[in-house]
Structures are given as structure tokens and as C-alpha cells.
C-alpha positions in Angstrom: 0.0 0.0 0.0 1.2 3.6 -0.3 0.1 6.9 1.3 -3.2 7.9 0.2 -5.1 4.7 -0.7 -7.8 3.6 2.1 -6.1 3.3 5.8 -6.6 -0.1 7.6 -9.7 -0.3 9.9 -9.3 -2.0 12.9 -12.8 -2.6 13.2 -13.3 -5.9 10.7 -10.8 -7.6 13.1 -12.1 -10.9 15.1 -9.2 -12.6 16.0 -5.7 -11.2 17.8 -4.1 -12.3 14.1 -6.3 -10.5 12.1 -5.6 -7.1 14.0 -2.0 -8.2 13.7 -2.1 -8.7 10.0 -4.0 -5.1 9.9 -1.2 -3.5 12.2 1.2 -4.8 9.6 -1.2 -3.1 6.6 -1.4 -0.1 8.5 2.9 -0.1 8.9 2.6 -0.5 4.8 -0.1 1.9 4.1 2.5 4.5 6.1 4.7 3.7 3.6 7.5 4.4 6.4 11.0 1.7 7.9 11.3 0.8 11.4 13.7 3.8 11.8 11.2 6.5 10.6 8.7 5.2 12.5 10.9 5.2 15.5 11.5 9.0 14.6 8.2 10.2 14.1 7.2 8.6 17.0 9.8 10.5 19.2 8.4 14.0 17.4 5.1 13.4 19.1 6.8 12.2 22.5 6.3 8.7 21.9 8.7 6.0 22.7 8.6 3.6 20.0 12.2 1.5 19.6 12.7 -0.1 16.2 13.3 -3.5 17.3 10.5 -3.5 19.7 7.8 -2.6 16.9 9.4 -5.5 14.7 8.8 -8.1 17.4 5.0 -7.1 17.7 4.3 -7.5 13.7 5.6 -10.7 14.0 3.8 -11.6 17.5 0.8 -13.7 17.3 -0.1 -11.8 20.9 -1.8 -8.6 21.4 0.7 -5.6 21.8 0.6 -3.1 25.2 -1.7 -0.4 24.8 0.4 2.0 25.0 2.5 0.4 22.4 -0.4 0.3 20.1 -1.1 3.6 20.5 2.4 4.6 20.0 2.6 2.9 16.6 -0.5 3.9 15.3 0.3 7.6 15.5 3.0 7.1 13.8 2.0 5.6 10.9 -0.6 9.1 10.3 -3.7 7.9 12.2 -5.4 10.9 13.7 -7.0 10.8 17.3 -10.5 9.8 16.1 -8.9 6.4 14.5 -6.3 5.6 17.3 -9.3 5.6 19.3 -10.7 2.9 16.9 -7.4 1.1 17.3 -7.5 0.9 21.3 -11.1 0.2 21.8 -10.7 -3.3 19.1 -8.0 -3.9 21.0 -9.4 -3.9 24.7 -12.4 -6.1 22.8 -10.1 -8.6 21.9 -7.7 -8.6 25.0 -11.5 -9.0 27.0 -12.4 -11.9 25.0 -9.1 -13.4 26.5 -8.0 -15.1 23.9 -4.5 -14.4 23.9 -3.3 -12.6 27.2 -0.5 -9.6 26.1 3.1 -10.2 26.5 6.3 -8.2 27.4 7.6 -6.8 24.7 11.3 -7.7 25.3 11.8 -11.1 26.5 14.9 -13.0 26.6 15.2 -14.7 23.4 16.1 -18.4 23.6 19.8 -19.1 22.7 20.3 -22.5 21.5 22.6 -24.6 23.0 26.5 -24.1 21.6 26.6 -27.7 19.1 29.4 -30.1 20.6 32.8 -29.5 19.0 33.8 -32.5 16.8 36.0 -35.2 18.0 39.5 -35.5 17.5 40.0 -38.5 15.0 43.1 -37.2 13.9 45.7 -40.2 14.6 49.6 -40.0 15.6 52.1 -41.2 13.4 52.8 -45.0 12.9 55.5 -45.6 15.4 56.2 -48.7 13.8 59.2 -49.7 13.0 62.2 -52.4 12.5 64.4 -53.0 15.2 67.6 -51.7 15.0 70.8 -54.1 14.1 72.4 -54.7 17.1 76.0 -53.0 16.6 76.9 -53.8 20.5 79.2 -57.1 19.5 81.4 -55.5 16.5 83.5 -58.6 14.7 86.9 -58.1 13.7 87.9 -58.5 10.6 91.8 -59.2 10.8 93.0 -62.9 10.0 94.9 -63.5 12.8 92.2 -63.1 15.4 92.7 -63.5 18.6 90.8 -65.1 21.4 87.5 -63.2 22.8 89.3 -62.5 26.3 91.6 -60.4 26.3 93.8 -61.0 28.8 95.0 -64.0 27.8 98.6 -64.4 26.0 99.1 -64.3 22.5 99.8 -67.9 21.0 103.7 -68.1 20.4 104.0 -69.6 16.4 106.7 -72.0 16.0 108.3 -70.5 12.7 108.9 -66.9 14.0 109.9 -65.1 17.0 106.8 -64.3 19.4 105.9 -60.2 19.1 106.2 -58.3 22.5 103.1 -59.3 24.6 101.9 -55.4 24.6 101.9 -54.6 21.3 99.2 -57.3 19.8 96.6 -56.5 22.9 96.9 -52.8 22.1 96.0 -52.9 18.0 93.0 -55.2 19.2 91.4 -52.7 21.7 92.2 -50.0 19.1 90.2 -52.0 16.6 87.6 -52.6 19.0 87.1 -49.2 19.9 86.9 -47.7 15.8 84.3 -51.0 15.2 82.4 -49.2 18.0 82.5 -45.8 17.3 81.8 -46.6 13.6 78.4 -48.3 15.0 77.4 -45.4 17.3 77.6 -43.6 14.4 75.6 -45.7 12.4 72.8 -46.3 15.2 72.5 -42.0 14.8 72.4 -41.8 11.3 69.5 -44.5 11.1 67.7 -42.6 14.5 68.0 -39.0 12.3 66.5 -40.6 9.2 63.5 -42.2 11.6 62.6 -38.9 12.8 63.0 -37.5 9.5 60.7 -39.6 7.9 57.9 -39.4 10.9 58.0 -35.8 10.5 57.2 -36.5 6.7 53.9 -38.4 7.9 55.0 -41.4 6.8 57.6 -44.7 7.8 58.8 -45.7 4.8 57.5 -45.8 1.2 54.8 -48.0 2.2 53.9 -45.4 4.7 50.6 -43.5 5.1 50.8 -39.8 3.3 51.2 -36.9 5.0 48.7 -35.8 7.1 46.2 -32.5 6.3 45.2 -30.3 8.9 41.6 -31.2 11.3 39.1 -29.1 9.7 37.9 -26.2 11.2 35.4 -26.2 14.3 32.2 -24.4 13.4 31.4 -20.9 15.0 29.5 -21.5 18.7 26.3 -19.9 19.2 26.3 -17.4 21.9 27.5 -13.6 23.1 30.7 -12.9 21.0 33.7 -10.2 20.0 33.7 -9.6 16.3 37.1 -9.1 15.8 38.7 -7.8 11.9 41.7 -10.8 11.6 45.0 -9.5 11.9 44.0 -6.3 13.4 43.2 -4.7 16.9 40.0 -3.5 15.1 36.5 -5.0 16.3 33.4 -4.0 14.8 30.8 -1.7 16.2 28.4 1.0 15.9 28.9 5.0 16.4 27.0 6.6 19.3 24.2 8.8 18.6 24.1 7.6 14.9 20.8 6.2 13.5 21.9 4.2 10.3 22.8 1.4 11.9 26.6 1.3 10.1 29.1 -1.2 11.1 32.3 0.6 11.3 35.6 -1.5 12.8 36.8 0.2 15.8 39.6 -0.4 18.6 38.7 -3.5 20.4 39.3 -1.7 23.8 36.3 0.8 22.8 34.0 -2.0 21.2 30.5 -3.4 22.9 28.8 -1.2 21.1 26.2 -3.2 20.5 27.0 -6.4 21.9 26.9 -9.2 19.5 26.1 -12.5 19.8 25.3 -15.4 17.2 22.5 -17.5 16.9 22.4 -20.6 14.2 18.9 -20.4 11.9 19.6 -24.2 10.2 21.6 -25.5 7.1 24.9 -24.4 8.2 23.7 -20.7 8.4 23.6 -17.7 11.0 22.3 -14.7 11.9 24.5 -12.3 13.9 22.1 -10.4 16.5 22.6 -6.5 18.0 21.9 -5.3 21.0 22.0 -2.3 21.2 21.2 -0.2 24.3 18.7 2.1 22.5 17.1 0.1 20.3 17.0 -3.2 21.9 17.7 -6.5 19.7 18.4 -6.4 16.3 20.1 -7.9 13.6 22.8 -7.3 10.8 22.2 -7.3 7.2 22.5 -6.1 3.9 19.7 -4.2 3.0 17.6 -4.1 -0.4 18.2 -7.5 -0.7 21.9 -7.3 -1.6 20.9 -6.0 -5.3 23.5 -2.8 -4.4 27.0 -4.1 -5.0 28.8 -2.1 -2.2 25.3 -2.2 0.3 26.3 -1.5 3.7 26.6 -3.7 6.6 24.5 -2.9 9.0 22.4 -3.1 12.8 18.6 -2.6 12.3 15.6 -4.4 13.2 15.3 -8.5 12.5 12.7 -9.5 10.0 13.0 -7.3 7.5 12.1 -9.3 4.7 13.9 -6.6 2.4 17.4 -7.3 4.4 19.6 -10.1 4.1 19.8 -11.6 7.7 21.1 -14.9 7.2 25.3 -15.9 6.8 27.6 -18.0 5.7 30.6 -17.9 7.9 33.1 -19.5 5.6 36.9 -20.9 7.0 39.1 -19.8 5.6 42.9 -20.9 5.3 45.1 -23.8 5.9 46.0 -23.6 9.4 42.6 -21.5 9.4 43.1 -17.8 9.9 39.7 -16.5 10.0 36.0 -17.0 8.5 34.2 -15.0 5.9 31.1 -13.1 6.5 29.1 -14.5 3.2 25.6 -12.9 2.7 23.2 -16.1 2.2 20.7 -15.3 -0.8 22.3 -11.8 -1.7 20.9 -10.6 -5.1 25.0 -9.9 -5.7 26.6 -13.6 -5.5 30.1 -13.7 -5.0 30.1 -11.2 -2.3 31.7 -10.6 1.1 30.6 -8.9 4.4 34.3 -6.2 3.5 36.3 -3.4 5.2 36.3 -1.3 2.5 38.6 2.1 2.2 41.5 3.0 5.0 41.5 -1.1 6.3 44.4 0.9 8.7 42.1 3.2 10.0 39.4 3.3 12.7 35.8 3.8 12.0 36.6 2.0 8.7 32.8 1.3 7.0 32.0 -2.3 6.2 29.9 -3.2 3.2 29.3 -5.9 0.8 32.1 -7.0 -2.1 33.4 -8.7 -4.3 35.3 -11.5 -2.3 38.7 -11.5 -3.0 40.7 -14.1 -3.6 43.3 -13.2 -0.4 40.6 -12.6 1.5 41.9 -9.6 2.2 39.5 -7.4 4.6 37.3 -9.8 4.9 38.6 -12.1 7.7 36.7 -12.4 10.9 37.4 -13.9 14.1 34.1 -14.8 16.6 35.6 -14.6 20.3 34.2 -15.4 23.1 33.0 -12.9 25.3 33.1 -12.8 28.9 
């Protein structure tokens, strides 16, 4: 609907979701975003926070009054119909069909998915015994007895060699057979270490082993932090548009962040921001403007793109991609685009790049 055509009666309403589905006509008929309306409604002294209006169009429960009433002025409806508004709604509330609700509950956080087990398996530490070097033969042809301290036999043909002489050239012997096998046993220990760090034991050996794949990101509160930077990202004070900028980590949590999984491998990254309550980044106009911002504004747009891909990235893994799921611009990454040195950098959508370069995000924990 647009400005001008017939506003929404309240009045045809029986049922808490048929004055919902009006409520929703009446927000199209105004022709206004969830921002506007937030604005308008502080012109006429309202309090009317963009997230909070979101969650009652997509409530099946009747809103507060005062929320209603809030809303409805707004959107352009003058006293005489806000009246009409109110009084449907206290019919319906009366009836008790469906009892109203606070407008801000805690939102159910799925449980953080178990991390996968290690499989990953140590090297074989199989391997063939090592010749035993300990008991060296010798190799000269007059070898003597095993013990050494017994005499040298005397030969009948020639005159016996002084007694100290052959004892000494067979310890010397001894002790080169030795060292040449100590040797030997480190060489073969140097090439067994060599080849485990390889991955394998041999040629027959298993092939080298690939890193574990990445764990998956962990639903819950987190830091957003720009890879290879001190840079986190966050919002300017007193700004309405929402804009992701990366600023110093030590003056982030502005919103907090957290991330909650929506199925298939996807996420949506939730705001919370002190002013306007829960909310969630996107990419507006369905992604169909190459360098869209990223930004905070109300979930359930279904203009927005809400929904992420957050891709690994690297071998070890240095980060994940912030992919858009369904942009109308495929190929396209959540960026830091201009001074990526700088604070209050802008993020937007782009191209991704093959080095990934701005676009590398780490998910930490926060306390």
C-alpha cells in the first residue's frame, strides 16, 4: 500500500491475528522503515524502539496499549482512529483469547553444538628393530681369542711379538668398530625422525597428514574481531543508520553481538544495542546494491539479508568469511572497504577476493 489509498480499519478484526495482519497493513499503508517510525514517534513524545515494533508485527499476541497507540500515530492515524485502534484492541484482550506479553523477552539461545572429536591419529610408530651394533666382529686374519687378557699364542716359525703390542692394535680395533656403529645407530635414529615428520615410515607409509578441519562458530554472546587487526566491529554513538564501522577493540561493545544458528549451516548475527533493543545485521535491499552497507537494524526485514555463511578460511585456518546467504550480488563478502588501517573504517558488501583480504573475521568469546 502507499500513502493515500484507504487506511486499515481495525474494526473488521475478530481474531488477535487479524488485528496483527492489519497492524502490519497499516505499517505498509504509512509507507515508512522501522527507523522512521521510531522517529516520528519521538516527534510526538512517543517511545517507540525499532526492534520493539518489529517483534509485535511478528507476534501472534496482542501488543501493550500504549505500544499500540504509540505505533498507530506514527504511521498518520489521527485521534479519532487511534481511538478505533484501542477500543478493538481492549475487545479482543476482553475476550481473552490471547493474554499480552512483554515486549522484550529474553530470546532463547540454542545450545553451543558439541565441538567434533578428534579422529586425527599419531604417526605409525612402527618400525624395525635396530641391528644390534653392540658385538662388532673383527675383521683381521689373525684373530685372537674373545678374552683379552690372555697371552698371545707363540707360532713355531717366527719369533713371538712383544706381549703389549698385539693387545693394544686389538682394543684399538675394538674401539673404531664401536664408534663406527654409534655412528651408524645416529644416522639410522636421524632418518627415523625424518621420515615421521614427513607423515609417513617408509615408502609403504601412510601420506602426509592435512590439517583437522575447522570447528564451526559457537552460538552465543561474542567479540567480532577484523583478523590480523586490533580493530572489532561496532556501531557510532548517537548515529541512526545502523553502520558497522571496525573500531579499537578496547572501545567495542557497542552493541553487543552474539550469534545464533537459523539451520543448514547458516547464522544470523544479533545486535543489541542499548537504545534500540535486539536487532540484527544485514545487507539491505536485498543485496541488489554491490557495495550495500553492513548494518544493525531491526530483524525480520524481509527486504534485508539476515542470514550468513561464515566460511573458513585458510590452511591452518586464519579466520572465517562473512558470506551474505541469498544476496541478489553472488560472490560477495561482508568487507572493510577504504582505510582497512584506519578506525571507523565502513563495512559493506564486495566482491570477495581471492586473499581474502578485509574480509577475515574472528568470533571470540565474550566474557
Amino acid at each position: 500500500m502507499a500513502p493515500g489509498e484507504h487506511i486499515p480499519d481495525p474494526r473488521g478484526a475478530r481474531t488477535p491475528a487479524e488485528f496483527l495482519a492489519r497492524l502490519q497493513a497499516l505499517k505498509d499503508w504509512s509507507g515508512l522503515t522501522y527507523r522512521e517510525l521510531t522517529a516520528r514517534a519521538e516527534a510526538h513524545g512517543d517511545v517507540l524502539p525499532r526492534s520493539t515494533v518489529a517483534n509485535m508485527l511478528a507476534r501472534p499476541t496482542l501488543p501493550r496499549e500504549e505500544l499500540l497507540l504509540s505505533f498507530v500515530r506514527a504511521c498518520g492515524v489521527d485521534p479519532a482512529g487511534a481511538e478505533d485502534w484501542r477500543t478493538v484492541r481492549r475487545e479482543l484482550a476482553r475476550r481473552g483469547t490471547y493474554a499480552p506479553v512483554a515486549e522484550d523477552p529474553a530470546a532463547d539461545r540454542p545450545r553451543p553444538p558439541a565441538g567434533p572429536a578428534d579422529d586425527s591419529a599419531p604417526p605409525d610408530p612402527s618400525a624395525g628393530p635396530a641391528d644390534d651394533a653392540t658385538s662388532p666382529r673383527p675383521h683381521d686374519p689373525p684373530a685372537g681369542p674373545s678374552d683379552a687378557s690372555a697371552p698371545p699364542p707363540a707360532w713355531p716359525s717366527a719369533a713371538a711379538p712383544p706381549a703389549a703390542r698385539p693387545g693394544a692394535s686389538s682394543r684399538i680395533r675394538r674401539a673404531l668398530v664401536a664408534t663406527v656403529a654409534v655412528a651408524g645407530l645416529v644416522l639410522a635414529g636421524a632418518s627415523v625422525v625424518a621420515v615421521l615428520r614427513d607423515g609417513a615410515t617408509g615408502p609403504a607409509g601412510p601420506p602426509p597428514r592435512t590439517p583437522t578441519a575447522p570447528a564451526a562458530p559457537v552460538a552465543g554472546d561474542v567479540r567480532i574481531r577484523v583478523v590480523g587487526s586490533d580493530f572489532c566491529l561496532g556501531e557510532r554513538r548517537g548515529v541512526r543508520t545502523g553502520q558497522v564501522h571496525q573500531v579499537p577493540c578496547a572501545e567495542a561493545g557497542f552493541p553487543l553481538y552474539s550469534l545464533a544458528p537459523v539451520g543448514a549451516g547458516r547464522w544470523r548475527i544479533v545486535s543489541h544495542h542499548p537504545d534500540f533493543g535486539p536487532g540484527c545485521s544485514g545487507i539491505p535491499s536485498g543485496g541488489r546494491i554491490p557495495d550495500a552497507a553492513y548494518e544493525d537494524s531491526e530483524c525480520g526485514d524481509p527486504s534485508r539479508v539476515e542470514a550468513f555463511a561464515l566460511e573458513p578460511y585458510g590452511t591452518p585456518l586464519r579466520g572465517h568469511r562473512i558470506v551474505p546467504v541469498g544476496s541478489a550480488t553472488p560472490g560477495s563478502c561482508v568487507t572493510v572497504v577504504g582505510d582497512r588501517t584506519a578506525a571507523w573504517a565502513r563495512l559493506a558488501q564486495a566482491p570477495c577476493a581471492p586473499d581474502a583480504t578485509g574480509q577475515l573475521f574472528a568470533f571470540e568469546r565474550r566474557p
